[in-house]
C-alpha positions as CSV (number, residue, x, y, z in Angstrom):
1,X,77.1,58.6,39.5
2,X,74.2,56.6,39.3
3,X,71.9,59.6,40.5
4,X,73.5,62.4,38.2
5,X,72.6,60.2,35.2
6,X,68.6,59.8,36.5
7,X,69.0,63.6,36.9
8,X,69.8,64.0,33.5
9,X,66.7,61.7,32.4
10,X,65.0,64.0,34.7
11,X,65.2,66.9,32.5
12,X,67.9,69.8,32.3
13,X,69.3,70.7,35.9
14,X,71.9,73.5,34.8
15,X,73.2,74.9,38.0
16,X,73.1,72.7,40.9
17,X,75.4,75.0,43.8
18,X,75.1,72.1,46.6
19,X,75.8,68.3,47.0
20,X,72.8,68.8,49.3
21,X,71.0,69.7,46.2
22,X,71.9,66.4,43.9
23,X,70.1,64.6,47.6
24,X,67.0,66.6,47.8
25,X,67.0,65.7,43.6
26,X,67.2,62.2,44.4
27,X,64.5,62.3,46.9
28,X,62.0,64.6,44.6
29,X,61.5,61.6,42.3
30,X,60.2,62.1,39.1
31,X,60.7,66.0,38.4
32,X,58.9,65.2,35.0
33,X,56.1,66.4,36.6
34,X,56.4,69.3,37.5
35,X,58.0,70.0,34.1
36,X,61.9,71.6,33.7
37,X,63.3,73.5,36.1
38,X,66.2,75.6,35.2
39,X,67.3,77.6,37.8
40,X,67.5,76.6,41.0
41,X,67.5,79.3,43.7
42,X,68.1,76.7,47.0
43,X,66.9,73.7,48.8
44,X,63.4,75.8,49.9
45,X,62.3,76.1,46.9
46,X,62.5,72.4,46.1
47,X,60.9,71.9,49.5
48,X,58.0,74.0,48.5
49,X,58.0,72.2,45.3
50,X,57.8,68.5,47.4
51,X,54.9,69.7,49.5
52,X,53.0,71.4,46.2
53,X,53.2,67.7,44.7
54,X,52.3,65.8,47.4
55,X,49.7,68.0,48.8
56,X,48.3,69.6,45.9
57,X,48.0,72.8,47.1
58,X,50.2,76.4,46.3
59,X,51.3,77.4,50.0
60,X,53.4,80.7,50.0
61,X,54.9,80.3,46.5
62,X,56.1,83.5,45.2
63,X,57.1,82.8,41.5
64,X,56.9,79.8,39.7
65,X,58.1,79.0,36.4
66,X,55.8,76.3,34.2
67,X,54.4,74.0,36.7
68,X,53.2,71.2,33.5
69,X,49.1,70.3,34.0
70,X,48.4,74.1,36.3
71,X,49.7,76.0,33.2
72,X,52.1,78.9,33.5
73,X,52.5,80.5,36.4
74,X,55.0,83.7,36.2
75,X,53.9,86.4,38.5
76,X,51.6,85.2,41.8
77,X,51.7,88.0,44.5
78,X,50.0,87.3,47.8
79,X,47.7,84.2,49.2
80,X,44.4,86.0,47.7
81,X,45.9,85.5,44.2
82,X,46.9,81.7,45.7
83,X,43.7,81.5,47.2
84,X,41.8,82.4,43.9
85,X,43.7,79.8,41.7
86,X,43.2,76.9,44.2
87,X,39.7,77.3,44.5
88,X,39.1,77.6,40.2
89,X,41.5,74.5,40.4
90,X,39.3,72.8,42.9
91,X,36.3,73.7,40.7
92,X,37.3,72.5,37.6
93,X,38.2,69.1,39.7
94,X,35.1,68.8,41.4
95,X,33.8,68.8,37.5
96,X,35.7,66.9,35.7
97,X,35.9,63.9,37.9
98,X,32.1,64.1,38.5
């Protein structure tokens, strides 16, 4: 019970099909980040969504709701698309931290 009610402090997690999901929740940490997410299509999604925090980079992410600080991201077909975003992301880095 103890991690449905961080969940909930989390943000809205509607339809959760799995216990295996409520784990891979629990191990996500703060979600906060990444901002509310709604629908959840399966544990490789929330994988993808792990590695994308922790590594900072968009790997093989075919659509992605609001992702918080990136902005919205609805519609991203193909890595040249990916590849595009990460280097203007790396840019405006580079600049703001310099």
């Amino acid at each position: 019970m103890g991690k449905l009610r961080k969940l909930r402090r989390l943000g809205e997690l509607r339809k959760l099909r799995k216990l295996r999901e409520l784990r891979e929740l629990g191990e996500l940490g703060e979600l906060g980040e990444l901002g509310e997410l709604r629908k959840l299509g399966g544990l490789r999604k929330l994988r993808e969504l792990r590695e994308l925090r922790e590594l900072g980079e968009l790997r093989k992410l075919r659509k992605l709701g609001e992702l918080g600080e990136l902005g919205e991201l609805r519609k991203l077909r193909g890595l040249r698309k990916l590849g595009e975003l990460i280097g203007l992301l790396y840019i405006q880095f580079r600049y703001t931290t310099a």
